[in-house]
DRENPASE-669058 format. One record per atom (N, C-alpha, C): residue in one letter; x, y, z. Coordinates in steps of 0.05 Angstrom, whole numbers, plus 32768, in hexadecimal, padded with zeros to 4 digits. Layout:
N
AXYZ...
***
This chain:
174
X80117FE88000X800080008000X801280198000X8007802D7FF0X801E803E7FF3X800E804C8003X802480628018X80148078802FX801380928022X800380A58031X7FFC80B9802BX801480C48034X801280D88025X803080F2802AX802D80FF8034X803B810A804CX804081268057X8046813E803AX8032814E803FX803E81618023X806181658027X806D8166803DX808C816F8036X809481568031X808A81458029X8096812A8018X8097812B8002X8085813A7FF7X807B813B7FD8X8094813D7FC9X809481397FB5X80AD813A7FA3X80A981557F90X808781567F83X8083816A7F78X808081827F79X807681917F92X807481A67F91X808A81B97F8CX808081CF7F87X809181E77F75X80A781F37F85X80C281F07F7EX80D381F37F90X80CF820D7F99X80E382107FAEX80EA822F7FC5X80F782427FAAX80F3825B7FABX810882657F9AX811F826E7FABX813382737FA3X814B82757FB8X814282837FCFX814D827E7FE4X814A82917FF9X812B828D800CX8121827E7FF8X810B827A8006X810182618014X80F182658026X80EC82418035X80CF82408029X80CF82228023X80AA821B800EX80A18213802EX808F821B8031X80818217804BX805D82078040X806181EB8046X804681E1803EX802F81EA804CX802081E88038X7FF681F18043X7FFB81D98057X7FEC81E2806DX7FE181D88081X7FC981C08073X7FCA81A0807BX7FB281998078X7FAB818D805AX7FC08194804AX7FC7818C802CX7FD98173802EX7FD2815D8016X7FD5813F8021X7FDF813B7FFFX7FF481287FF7X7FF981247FE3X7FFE81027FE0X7FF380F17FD2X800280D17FD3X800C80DB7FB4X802480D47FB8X802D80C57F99X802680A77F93X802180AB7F77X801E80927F67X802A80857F5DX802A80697F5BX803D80597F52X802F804D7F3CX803D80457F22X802D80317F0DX804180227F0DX80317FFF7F01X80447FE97F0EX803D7FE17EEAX80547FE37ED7X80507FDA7EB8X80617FC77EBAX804E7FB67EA1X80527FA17E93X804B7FAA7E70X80517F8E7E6CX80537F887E4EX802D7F917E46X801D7F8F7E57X80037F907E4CX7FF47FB27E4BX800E7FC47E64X7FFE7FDD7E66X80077FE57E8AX7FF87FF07E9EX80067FF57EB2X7FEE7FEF7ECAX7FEF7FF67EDFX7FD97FED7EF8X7FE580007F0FX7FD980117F11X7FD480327F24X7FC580307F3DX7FCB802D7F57X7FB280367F6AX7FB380527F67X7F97805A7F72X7F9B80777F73X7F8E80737F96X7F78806D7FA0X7F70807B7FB4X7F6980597FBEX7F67805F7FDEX7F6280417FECX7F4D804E8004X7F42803A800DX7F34803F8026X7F4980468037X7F59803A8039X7F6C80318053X7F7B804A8059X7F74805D8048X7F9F80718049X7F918085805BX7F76808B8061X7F6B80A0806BX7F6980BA8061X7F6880B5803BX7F7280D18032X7F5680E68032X7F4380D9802DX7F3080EB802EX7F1680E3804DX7F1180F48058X7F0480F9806AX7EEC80E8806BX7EDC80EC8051X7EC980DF804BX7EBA80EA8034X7EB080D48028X7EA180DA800BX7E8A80E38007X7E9080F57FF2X7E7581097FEAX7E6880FB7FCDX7E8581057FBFX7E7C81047FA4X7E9280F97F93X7E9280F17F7AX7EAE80EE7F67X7E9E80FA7F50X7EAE810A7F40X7EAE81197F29X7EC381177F19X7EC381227EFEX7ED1811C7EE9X7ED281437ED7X7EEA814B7ED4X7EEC81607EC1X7EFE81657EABX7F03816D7E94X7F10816E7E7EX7F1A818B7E84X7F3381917E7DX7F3481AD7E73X7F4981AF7E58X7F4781C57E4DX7F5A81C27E36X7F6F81D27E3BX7F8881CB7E26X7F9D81E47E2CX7FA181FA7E2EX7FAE82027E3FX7FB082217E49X7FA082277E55X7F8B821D7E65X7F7682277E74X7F7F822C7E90X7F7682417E9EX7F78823F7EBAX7F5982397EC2X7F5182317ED5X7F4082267EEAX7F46822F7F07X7F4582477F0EX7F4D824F7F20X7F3B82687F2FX7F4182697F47X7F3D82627F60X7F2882647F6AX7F2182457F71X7F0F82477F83X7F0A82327FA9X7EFA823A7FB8X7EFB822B7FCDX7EED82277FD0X7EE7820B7FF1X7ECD820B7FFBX7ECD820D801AX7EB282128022X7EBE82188042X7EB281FB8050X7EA781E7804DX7EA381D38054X7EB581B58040X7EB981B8802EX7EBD81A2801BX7ED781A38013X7EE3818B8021X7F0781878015X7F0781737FF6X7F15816E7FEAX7F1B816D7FC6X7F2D81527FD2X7F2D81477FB7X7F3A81367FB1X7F4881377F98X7F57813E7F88X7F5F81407F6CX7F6C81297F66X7F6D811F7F47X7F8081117F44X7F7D81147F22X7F9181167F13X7F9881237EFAX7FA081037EE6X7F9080F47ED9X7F9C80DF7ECEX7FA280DE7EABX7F9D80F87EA2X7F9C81017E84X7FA5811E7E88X7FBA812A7E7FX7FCB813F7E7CX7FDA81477E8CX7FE281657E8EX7FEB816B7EA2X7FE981807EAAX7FE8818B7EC9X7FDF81A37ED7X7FF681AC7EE9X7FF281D37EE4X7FFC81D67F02X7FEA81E47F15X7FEA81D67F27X7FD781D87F3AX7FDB81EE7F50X7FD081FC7F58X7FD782177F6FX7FC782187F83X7FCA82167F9FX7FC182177FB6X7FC882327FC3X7FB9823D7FD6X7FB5824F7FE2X7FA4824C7FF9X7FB18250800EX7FA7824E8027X7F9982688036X7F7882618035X7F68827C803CX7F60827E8057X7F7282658068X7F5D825D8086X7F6B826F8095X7F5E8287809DX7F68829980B2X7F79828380CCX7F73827280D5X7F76826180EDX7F8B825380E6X7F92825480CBX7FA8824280C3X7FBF824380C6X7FDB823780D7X7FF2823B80D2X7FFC824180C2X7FF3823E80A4X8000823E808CX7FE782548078X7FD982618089X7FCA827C8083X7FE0828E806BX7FD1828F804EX7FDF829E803FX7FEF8293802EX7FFE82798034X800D826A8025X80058265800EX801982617FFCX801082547FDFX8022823B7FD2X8015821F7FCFX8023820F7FC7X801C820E7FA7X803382007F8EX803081FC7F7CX803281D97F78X802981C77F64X802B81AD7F66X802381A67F42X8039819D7F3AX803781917F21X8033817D7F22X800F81797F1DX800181567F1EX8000814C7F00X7FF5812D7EF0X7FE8812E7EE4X7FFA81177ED1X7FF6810C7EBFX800680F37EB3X802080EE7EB6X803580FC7EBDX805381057EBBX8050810B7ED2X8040810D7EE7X804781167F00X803181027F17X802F80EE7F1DX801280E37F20X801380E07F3EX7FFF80F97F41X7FFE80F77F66X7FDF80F17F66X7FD580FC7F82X7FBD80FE7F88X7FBC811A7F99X7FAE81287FA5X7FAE81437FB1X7F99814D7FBFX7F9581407FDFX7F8281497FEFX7F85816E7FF2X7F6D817A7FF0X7F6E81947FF1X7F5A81A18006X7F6281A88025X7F4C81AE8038X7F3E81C3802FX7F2581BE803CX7F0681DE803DX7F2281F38042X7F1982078038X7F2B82238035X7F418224802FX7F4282138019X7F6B821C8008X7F5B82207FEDX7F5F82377FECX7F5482397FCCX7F6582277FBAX7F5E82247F9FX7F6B82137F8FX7F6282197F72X7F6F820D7F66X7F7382167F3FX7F8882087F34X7F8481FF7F1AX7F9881F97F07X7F9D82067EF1X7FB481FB7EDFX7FB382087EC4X7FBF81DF7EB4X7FB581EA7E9DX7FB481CE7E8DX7FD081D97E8BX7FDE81C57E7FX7FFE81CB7E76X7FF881B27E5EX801981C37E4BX801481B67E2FX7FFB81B47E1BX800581A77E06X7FEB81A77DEDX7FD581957DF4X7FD181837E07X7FBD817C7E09X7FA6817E7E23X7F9281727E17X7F7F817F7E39X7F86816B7E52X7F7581777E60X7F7E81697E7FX7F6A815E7E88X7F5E814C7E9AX7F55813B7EA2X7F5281327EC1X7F3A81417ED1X7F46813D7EEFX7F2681367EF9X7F2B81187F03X7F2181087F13X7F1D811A7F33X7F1281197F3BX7F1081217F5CX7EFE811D7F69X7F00811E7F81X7EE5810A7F96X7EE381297FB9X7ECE81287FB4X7ECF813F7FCAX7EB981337FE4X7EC3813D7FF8X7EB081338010X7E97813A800FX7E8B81527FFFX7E6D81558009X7E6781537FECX7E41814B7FE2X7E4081467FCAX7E3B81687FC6X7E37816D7FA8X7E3381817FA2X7E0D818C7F9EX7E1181A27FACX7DF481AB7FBBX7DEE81C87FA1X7DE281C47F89X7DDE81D97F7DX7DC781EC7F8EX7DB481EC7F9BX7DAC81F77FA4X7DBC82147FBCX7DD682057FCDX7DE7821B7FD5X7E0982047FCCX7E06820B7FBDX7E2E82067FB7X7E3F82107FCCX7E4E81F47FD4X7E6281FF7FE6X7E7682077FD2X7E7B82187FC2X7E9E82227FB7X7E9382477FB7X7EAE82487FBCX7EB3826D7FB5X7EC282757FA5X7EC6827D7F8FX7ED1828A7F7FX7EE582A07F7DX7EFF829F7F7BX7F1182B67F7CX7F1D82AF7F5DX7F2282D27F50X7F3682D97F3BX7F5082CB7F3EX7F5482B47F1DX7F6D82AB7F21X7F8A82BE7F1BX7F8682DC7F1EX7F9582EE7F1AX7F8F83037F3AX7F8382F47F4CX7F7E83017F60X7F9683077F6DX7F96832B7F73X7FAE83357F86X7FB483277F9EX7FA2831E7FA8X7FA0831C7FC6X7FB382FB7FBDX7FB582E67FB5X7FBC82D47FB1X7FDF82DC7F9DX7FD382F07F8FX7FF782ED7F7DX800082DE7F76X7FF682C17F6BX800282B27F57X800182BE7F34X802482BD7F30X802082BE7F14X801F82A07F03X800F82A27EF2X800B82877EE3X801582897ECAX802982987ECDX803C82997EB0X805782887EB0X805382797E94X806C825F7E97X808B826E7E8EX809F82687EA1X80B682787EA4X80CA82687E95X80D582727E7DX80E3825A7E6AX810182637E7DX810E82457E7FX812A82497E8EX8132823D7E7F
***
């Protein structure tokens, strides 16, 4: 069985830039994936009863996006996420909105998605967003604790160019 990650285990997230310490979101959970190939194709867990990654089940959903899109930011104040990216690739951006939170303000980055194959518990109040990366679309599976209530929707909506957050989502050729 593989275990769930302490986020400072993660391999992926977006390094420190010099001088700086990456300080993980509070409450943000990462398993890496393993695929086990053969001659016929490959065999992936993604999620188990056992690892304790999600709280408890609401719902599982399915979304497409195409290249170059951002999808960005939004939260919920009751309902933690489950992501998992198994068709393209994303970078993913966290932002921590829980006043109460040790890690209040923080922003993590995480390159998920075929070439990168994690899973990504995301608690009630870390805002969140992706951008597709490369020519093709993206593909993200996710399972959230509460079902979805169109009558009052738990998500809130923030500008993925919002000041208060300051992520730039422009790709930096090195």
């Amino acid at each position: 069985m593989l275990g769930v990650l302490d986020l400072a285990d993660c391999a992926y997230p977006r390094e420190a830039r010099e001088g700086e310490e990456y300080i993980m979101i509070a409450g943000v959970k990462v398993k890496q994936l393993v695929r086990h190939p053969d001659d016929r194709g490959f065999f992936q867990e993604i999620v188990r009863s056992d690892e304790d990654l999600l709280p408890r089940f609401g719902q599982l959903s399915m979304a497409k996006t195409y290249p170059g899109v951002i999808k960005a930011f939004h939260y919920h104040e009751k309902q933690d996420d489950l992501w998992f990216f198994p068709v393209g690739n994303v970078q993913v951006v966290l932002h921590d909105l829980r006043q109460d939170s040790q890690t209040y303000g923080e922003t993590n980055v995480f390159y998920m998605g075929e070439d990168y194959p994690m899973v990504l518990f995301i608690p009630a109040g870390v805002a969140h967003g992706y951008r597709t990366l490369g020519e093709k679309p993206a593909i993200v599976i996710y399972a959230t604790t509460e079902p979805y209530d169109r009558e009052h929707p738990d998500e809130k909506r923030i500008p993925y160019d919002d000041p208060s957050i300051g992520f730039d989502w422009a790709t930096r050729m090195r």
